[in-house]
N, C-alpha and C positions, 0 to 999 in steps of 0.2 A: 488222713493219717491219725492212728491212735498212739499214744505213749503213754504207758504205765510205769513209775516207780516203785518196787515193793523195798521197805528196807525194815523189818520188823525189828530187826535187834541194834539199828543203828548205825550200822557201820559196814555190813556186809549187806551190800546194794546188788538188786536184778533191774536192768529197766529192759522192756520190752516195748519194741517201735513195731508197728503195722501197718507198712506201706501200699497205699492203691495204687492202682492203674494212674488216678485223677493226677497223681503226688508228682508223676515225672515226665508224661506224657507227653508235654509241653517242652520239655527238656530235650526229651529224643528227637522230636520231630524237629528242632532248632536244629541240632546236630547234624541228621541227614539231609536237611535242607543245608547247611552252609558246606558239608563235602560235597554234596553235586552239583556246586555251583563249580567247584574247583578238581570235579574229578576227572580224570583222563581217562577215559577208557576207549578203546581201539574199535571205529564204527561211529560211533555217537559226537558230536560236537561239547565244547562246553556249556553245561547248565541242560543239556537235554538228556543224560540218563536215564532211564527209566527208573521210577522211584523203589519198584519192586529188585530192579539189580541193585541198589543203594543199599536195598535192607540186606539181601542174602548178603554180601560184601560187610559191611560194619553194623548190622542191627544190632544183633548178639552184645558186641562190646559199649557198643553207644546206650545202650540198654541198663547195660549192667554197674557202667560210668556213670549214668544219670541216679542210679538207683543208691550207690556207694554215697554220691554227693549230698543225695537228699536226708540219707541217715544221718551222712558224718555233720552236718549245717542242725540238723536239728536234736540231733542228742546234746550238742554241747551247749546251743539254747536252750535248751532246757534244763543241763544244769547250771547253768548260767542265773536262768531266770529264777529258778528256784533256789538260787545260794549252795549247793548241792559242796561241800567243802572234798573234793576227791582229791584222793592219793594218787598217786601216777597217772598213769591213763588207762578208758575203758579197757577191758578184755572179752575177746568173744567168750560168752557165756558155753560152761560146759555142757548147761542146757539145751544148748540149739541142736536143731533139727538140722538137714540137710537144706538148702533152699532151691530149688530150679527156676532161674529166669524164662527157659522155653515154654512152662506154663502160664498162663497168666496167671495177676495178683488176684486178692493178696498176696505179700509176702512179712514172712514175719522174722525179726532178729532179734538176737536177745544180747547182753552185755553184763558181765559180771563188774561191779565198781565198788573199789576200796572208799569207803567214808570216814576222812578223820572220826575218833573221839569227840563228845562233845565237853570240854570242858572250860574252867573261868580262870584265870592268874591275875589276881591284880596288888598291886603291892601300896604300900603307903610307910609312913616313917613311923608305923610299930615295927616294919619290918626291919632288920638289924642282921647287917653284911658286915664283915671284917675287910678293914681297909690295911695295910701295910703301905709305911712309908718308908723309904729306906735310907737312912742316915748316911750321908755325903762326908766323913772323916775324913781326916788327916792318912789314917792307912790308905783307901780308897784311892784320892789323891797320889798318892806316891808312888803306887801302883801304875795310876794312866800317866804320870810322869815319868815311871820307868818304860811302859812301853811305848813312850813319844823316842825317847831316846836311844834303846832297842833299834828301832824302825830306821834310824836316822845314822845310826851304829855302823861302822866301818872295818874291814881285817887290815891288821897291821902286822907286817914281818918280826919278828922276835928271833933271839939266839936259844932258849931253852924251854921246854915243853911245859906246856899246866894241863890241868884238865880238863876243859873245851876247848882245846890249841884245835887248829885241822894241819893237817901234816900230810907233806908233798914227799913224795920219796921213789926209789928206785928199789920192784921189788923182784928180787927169784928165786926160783925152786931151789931146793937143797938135797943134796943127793943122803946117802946113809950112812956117808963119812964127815956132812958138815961143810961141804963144798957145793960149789953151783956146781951143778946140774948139768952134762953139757945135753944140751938139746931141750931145756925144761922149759919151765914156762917163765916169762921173763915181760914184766910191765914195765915202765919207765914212767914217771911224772903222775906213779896212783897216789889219788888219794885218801887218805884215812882218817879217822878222828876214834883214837883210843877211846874215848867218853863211849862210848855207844857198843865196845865188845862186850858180850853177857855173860864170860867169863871171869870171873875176879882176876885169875894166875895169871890169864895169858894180858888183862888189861896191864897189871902192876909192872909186866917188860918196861913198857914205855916208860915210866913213873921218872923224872930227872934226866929223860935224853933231851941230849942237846945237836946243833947243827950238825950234822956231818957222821954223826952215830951211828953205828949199825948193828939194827935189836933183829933177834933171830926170834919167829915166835911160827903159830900153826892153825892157818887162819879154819879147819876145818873144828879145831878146839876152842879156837876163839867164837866162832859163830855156829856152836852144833847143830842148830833148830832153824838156821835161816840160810839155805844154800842160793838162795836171793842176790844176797849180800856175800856173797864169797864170788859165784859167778862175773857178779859187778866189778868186783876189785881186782879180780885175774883176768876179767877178760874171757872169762873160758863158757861153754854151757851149762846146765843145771846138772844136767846127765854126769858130765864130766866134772862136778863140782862135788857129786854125793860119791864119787870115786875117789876123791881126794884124801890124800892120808902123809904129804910130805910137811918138811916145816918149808921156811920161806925166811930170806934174808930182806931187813928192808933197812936201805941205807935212806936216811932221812937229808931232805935236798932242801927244804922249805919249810918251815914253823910260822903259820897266822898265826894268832890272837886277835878275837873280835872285841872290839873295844866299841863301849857305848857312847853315842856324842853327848857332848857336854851340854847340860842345863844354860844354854845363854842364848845368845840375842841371834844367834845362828838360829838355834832350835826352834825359838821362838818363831822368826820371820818363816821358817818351811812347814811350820804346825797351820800359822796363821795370818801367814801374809805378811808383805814387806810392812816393819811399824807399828801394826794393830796392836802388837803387846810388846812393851817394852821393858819389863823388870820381871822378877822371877813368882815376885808374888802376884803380880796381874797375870802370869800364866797360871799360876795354878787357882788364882779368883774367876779365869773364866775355862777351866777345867770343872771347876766346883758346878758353875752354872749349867755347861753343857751335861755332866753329869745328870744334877736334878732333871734337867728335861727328860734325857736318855730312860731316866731308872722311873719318872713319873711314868714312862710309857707301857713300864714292869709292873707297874703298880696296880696299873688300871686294867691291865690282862689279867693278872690276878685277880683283884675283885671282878670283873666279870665270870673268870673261869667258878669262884667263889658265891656268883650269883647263881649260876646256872646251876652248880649244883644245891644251892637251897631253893631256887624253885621247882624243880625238880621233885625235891622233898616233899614240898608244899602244893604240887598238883597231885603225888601219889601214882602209884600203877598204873598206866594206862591198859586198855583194851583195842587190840587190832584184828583187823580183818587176816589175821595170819595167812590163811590158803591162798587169799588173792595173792595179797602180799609178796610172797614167796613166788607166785607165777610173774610177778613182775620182775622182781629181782632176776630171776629166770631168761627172763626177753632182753632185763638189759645187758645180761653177762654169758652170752653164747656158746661162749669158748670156757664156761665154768660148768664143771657136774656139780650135780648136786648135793657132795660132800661140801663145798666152797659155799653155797645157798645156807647151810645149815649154818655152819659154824659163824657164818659173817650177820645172820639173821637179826641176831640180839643186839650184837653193834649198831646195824643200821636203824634198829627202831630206838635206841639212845639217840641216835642223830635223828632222829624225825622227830622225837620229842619233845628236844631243845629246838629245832626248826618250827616246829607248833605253838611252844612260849613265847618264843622271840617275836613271833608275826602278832602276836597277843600283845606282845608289849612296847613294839615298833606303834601300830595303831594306837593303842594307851596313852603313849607319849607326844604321838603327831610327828614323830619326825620326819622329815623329808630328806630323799638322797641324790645331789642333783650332778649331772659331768663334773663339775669344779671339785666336789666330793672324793670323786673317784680318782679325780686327778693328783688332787692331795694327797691321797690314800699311796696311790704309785712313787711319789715324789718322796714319802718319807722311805720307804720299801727302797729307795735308791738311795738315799740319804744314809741309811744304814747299811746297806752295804757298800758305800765309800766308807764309812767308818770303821768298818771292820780292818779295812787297810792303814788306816791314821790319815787318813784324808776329811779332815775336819772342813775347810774351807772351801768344800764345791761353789763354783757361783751356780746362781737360780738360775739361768739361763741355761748351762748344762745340767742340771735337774730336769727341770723340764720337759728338753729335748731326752734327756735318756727317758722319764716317767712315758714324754709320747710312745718312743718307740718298745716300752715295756706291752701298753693298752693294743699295739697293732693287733698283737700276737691276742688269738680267741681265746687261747686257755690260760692266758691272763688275768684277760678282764674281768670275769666272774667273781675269781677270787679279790680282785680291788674293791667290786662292790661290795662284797662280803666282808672286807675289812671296814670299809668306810660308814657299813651299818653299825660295825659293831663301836666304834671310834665315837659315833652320835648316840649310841644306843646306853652308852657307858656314861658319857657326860651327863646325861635324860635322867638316869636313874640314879645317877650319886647325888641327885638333890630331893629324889625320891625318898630313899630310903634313909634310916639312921645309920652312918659312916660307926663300927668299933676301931678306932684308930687306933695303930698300932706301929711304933718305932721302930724297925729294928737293923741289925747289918746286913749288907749285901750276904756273909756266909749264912746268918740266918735269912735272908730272904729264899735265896740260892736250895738250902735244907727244905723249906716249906714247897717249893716247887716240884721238890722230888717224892714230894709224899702223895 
């Protein structure tokens, strides 16, 4: 077997493999030896075939199997062996020839191979990253205090309407004298919430009704642009909602008001467990702290997202094997023409080249990333979203089990490693480089993230 690499310009790789007879010879003759040990054919016993039926029957494939195996073992030894840093995977060479197994060898195959760029990232504490920290106030605070109490927040019956009351009523059609309707359309027990009509006029009807009131209003004027929400409230279809053009009597049956639970030792114990906090300023002392954690974890996304774009800077343009490239993208996206390859082209090679730094600076730093990593990784990922709900107080045990059953699922887990590099890869480098600290509020953090 011969194998050539040519890669003059670096990055757009030929290798050309030249396979003998000698290369797989031994391979075939395995093969047709262990089917005729086990072949049936009609006449002949097992293991007595004649070897020349073996071959007409499966030489062809056995041939060609041997032949696939021998390339596909030693091209990737070889780049293997040689550090060969490739982009995706080989592609058969536009170069190649046709190949016919029925003649004998040689045979010869060629492979077109993307080669990273070659280039150096390495950082030290002249390098100078902007850190944000973000100040844990009193607003802040009263904020996840209001929505502890929101969350915890109850509807309570009332006699007279405000402005996010929700209101039960009895509602229907009205004919063209101001009378029901006979035959109209008629709901009982809908509900509505005036807050949310996007007509001024027709919201201000309700403005001061009280129990038992009946406001005449026209819900096709109330909700011009969302037959959604008219269908909803009648009962009716869409069809027959953008047809609609009567008013509508609603006698009001029921008046909520949502009312928030009170700052005490109720709210307390369902935030955080029976006892754990017992006064108003231990809840909001260990708001404070959950907080810092929470918004530390803002922080450090930030300076990384911060990082990547100034190494970026700092490595400059890269150069890619574009034509392979593109053939790749090509293989992996089937079901895309090649209007989809184009446009998505530039993207993907930003992501390849922050994929390129990073493995640059993963090695640099030594870190290692091990199950327990990944585990954690999932664990916070679930952590957060109970938070989203105000469920502050998961036990670890149900962490856990939900972070397992997150990892089952494949198209998970990739992304847990992904995060848990970047979690070690963050910590590695803020002792790396020179931290520009920077105070500021969640609205100004909030502002820099959108930029």
């Amino acid at each position: 077997m011969n194998i050539v690499f040519e890669n003059p310009d670096k990055i757009n790789g030929l290798m050309t493999i030249t396979v003998e007879e000698a290369d797989f010879k031994d391979n075939v003759e395995k093969t047709l030896k262990d089917y005729r040990k086990r072949a049936n054919v009609p006449g002949f016993r097992p293991g007595k075939v004649p070897m020349s039926l073996i071959k007409r029957q499966i030489g062809a494939s056995a041939k060609m199997d041997a032949v696939n195996k021998v390339v596909g073992e030693q091209l990737y030894k070889y780049i293997q062996d040689n550090k060969i840093q490739m982009l995706g995977e080989p592609l058969p060479s536009e170069q190649q020839v046709p190949v016919d197994l029925e003649q004998d060898g040689p045979y010869t195959f060629k492979f077109d191979i993307a080669v990273a760029p070659e280039f150096k990232i390495e950082l030290t504490n002249k390098d100078k990253v902007n850190y944000y920290t973000i100040d844990v106030d009193d607003k802040l605070i009263d904020q996840q205090v209001d929505m502890y109490a929101s969350r915890s927040g109850k509807y309570e019956k009332v006699e007279g309407f405000e402005g996010n009351d929700m209101l039960k009523g009895d509602i229907r059609e009205l004919d063209a004298d101001g009378n029901t309707k006979e035959g109209g359309i008629t709901v009982e027990s809908a509900v509505l919430m005036p807050e949310y009509i996007k007509v001024e006029e027709q919201k201000n009807l309700f403005k001061g009704a009280k129990l038992g009131d009946i406001i005449t209003f026209n819900p096709k004027k109330a909700y011009p642009e969302n037959l959604g929400e008219i269908s909803s409230l009648l009962k009716i279809t869409r069809e027959e909602a953008e047809q609609l053009t009567a008013d509508f009597s609603y006698q009001i049956t029921e008046i909520s008001r949502f009312t928030k639970a009170p700052v005490n030792q109720e709210l307390f114990d369902q935030v955080y467990g029976t006892g754990n906090v017992t006064s108003e300023a231990d809840f909001r002392e260990r708001i404070a702290a959950e907080l810092k954690t929470q918004l530390a974890g803002n922080s450090n996304w930030k300076f990384l997202r911060d990082l990547r774009a100034y190494c970026e800077k700092k490595v400059g343009e890269l150069t890619y094997p574009e034509a392979i490239l593109k053939r790749v993208m090509q293989l992996n996206n089937k079901d895309k023409d090649a209007d989809y390859i184009e446009k998505n082209y530039e993207g993907s090679i930003k992501e390849l080249t922050w994929h390129l730094i990073k493995e640059q600076l993963v090695a640099a730093t030594g870190i290692k990333i091990g199950d327990d990593d990944v585990k954690q990784a999932a664990k916070e990922a679930a952590r957060a979203q109970f938070a989203q709900y105000g469920m502050s107080n998961v036990p670890e045990e149900y962490l856990d089990n939900y972070a397992g059953e997150m990892l089952k699922k494949q198209e998970n887990a990739q992304g847990f490693v992904d995060r848990a590099i970047d979690v070690k890869l963050t910590e590695a480098l803020m002792k790396v480089v020179k931290l520009n600290e920077k105070k500021v509020s969640l609205d100004e953090f909030n502002k820099l993230m959108s930029e």
